[in-house]
C-alpha positions as CSV (number, residue, x, y, z in Angstrom):
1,X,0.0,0.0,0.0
2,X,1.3,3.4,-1.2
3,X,2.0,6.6,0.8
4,X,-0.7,8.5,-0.8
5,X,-3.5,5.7,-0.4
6,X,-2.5,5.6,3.1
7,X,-2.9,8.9,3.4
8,X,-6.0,9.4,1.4
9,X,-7.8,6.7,4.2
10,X,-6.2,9.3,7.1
11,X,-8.0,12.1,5.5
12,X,-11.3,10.5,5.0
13,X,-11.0,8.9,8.2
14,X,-10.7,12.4,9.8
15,X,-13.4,13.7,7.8
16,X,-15.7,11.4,8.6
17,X,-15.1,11.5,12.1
18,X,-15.2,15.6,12.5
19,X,-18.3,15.5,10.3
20,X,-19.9,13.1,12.4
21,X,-19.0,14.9,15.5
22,X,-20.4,18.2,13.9
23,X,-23.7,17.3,13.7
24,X,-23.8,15.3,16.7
25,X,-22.5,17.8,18.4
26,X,-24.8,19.4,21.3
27,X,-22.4,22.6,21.9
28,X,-22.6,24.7,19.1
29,X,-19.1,26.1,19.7
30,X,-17.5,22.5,19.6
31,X,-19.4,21.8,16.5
32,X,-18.1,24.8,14.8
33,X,-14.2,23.6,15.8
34,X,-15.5,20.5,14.4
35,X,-16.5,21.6,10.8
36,X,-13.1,23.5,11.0
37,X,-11.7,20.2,11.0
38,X,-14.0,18.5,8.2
39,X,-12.8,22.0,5.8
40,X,-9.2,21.4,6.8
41,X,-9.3,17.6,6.5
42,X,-10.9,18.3,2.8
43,X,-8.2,20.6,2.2
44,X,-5.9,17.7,2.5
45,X,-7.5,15.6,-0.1
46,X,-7.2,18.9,-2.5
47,X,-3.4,18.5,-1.8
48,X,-3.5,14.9,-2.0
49,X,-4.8,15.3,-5.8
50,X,-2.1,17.9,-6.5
51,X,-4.8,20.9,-6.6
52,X,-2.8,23.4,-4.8
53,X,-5.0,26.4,-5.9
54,X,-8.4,24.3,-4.8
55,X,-6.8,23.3,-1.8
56,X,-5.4,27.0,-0.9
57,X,-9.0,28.5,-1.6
58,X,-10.5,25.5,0.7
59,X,-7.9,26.9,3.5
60,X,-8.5,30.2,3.4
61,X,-12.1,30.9,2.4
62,X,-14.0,28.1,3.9
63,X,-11.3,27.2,6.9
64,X,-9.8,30.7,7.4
65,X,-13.4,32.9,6.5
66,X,-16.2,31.4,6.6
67,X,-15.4,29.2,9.9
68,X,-13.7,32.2,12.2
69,X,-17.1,34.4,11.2
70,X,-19.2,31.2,12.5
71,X,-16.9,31.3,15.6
72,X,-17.1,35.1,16.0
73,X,-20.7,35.2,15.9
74,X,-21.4,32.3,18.2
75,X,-19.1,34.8,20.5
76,X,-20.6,38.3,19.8
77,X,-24.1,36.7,20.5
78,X,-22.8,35.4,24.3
79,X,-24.4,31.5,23.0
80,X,-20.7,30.0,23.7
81,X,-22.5,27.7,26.0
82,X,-26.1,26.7,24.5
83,X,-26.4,23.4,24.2
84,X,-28.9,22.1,21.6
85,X,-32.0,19.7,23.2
86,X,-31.6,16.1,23.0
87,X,-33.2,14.8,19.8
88,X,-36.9,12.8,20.4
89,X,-36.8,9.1,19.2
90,X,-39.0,10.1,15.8
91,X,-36.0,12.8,15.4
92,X,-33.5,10.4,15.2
93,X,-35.0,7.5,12.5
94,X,-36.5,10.1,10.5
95,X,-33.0,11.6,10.5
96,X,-31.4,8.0,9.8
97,X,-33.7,6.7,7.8
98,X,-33.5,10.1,5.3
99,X,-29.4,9.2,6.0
100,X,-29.7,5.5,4.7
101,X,-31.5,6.7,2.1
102,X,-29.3,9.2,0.9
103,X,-26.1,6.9,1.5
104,X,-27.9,4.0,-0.4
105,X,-28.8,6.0,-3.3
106,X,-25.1,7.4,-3.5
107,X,-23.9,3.5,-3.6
108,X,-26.8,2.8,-6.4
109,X,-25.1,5.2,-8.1
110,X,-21.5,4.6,-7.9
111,X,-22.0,0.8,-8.3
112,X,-23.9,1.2,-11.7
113,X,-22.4,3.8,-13.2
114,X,-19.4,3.6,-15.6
115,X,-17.3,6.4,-14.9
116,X,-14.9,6.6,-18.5
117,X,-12.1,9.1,-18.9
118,X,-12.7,12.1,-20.6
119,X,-11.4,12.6,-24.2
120,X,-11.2,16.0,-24.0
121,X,-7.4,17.3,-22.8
122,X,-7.2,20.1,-20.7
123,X,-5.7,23.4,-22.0
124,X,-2.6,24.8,-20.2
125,X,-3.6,27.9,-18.2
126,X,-1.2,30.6,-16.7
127,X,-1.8,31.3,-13.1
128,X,-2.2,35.2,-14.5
129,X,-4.8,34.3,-16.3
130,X,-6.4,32.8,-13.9
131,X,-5.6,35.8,-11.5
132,X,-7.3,38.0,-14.6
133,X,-10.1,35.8,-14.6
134,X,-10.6,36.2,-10.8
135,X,-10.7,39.9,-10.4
136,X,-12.6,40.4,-13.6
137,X,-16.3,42.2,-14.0
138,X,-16.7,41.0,-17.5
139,X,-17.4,37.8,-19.3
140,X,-16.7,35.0,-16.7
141,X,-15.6,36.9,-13.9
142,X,-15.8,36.5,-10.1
143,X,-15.9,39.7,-8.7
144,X,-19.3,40.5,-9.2
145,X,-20.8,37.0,-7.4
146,X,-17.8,36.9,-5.0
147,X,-18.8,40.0,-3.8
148,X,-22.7,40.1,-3.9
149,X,-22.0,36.3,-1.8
150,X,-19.6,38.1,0.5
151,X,-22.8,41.1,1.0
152,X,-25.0,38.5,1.8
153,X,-23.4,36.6,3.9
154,X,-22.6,39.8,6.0
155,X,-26.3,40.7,6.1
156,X,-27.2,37.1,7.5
157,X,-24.5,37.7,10.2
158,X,-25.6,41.2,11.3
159,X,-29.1,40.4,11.3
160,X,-28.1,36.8,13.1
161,X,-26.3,39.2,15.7
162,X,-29.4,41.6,16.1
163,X,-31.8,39.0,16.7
164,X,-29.6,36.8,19.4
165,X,-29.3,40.3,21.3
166,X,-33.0,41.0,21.4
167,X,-33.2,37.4,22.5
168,X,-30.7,38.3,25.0
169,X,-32.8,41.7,26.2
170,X,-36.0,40.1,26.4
171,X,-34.4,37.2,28.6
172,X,-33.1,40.1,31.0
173,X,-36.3,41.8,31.5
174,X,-38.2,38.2,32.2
């Protein structure tokens, strides 16, 4: 057995053990540290199939960004120690049945589908082109999405943040 399939079980290993922990989870901090995991973990695998670029945007957007604003917001909103209610009993099968389900479709797939190689070859690309591509408005550029995504997502947060502090008032005056 070779270095990299060795490593490549690590990985998913990890991965599914932090993903499973996430949404087991009953802190919502220590999920959050968890999913930080699963995004780092997936990073890996990135590296592992030689996609340094994938890999680096997987670190710093999802792992670095996206992750830390989670953390900072459980934070700002003083819930670093809610603990989520136990599931009921119809909670958990509908939620492993639906899981089965899912995973058993997945295997349907993979078992009867013949994946060929693609006969198309892939064009060189310059990593200024792609940096043109990135920071372009025009025809295929990122910009524009990257940053209506990032608005968004900053909206979500500040109303998430304004309506845990209400929360937090109207607790205080009970």
């Amino acid at each position: 057995m070779s270095l990299n399939v060795v490593m490549f079980y690590l990985l998913s290993a990890t991965i599914l053990l932090f993903a499973l922990l996430t949404v087991t989870s009953r802190r919502i901090l220590r999920a959050a540290v968890y999913l930080l995991f699963v995004l780092i973990g997936t990073a890996g695998l990135y590296f592992l199939l030689d996609y340094q670029f994938l890999a680096a945007v997987q670190l710093a957007i999802y792992a670095g960004g996206i992750v830390i604003l989670i953390i900072f917001s459980i934070l700002l909103t003083s819930h670093i120690s809610h603990r989520f209610k136990r599931p009921t009993l119809p909670q958990v099968l509908m939620g492993g049945s639906v899981a089965l389900a899912g995973s058993a479709l997945v295997l349907y797939v993979l078992m009867n589908h013949s994946f060929l190689p693609a006969e198309v070859k892939g064009e060189v690309t310059s990593m200024t082109e792609i940096g043109t591509q990135l920071m372009s408005t025009g025809k295929n550029g990122f910009v524009l999405p990257f940053e209506l995504i990032s608005i968004l997502l900053l909206a979500a947060m500040v109303v998430a943040i304004i309506i845990a502090k209400k929360e937090n008032q109207n607790i205080g005056k009970s």
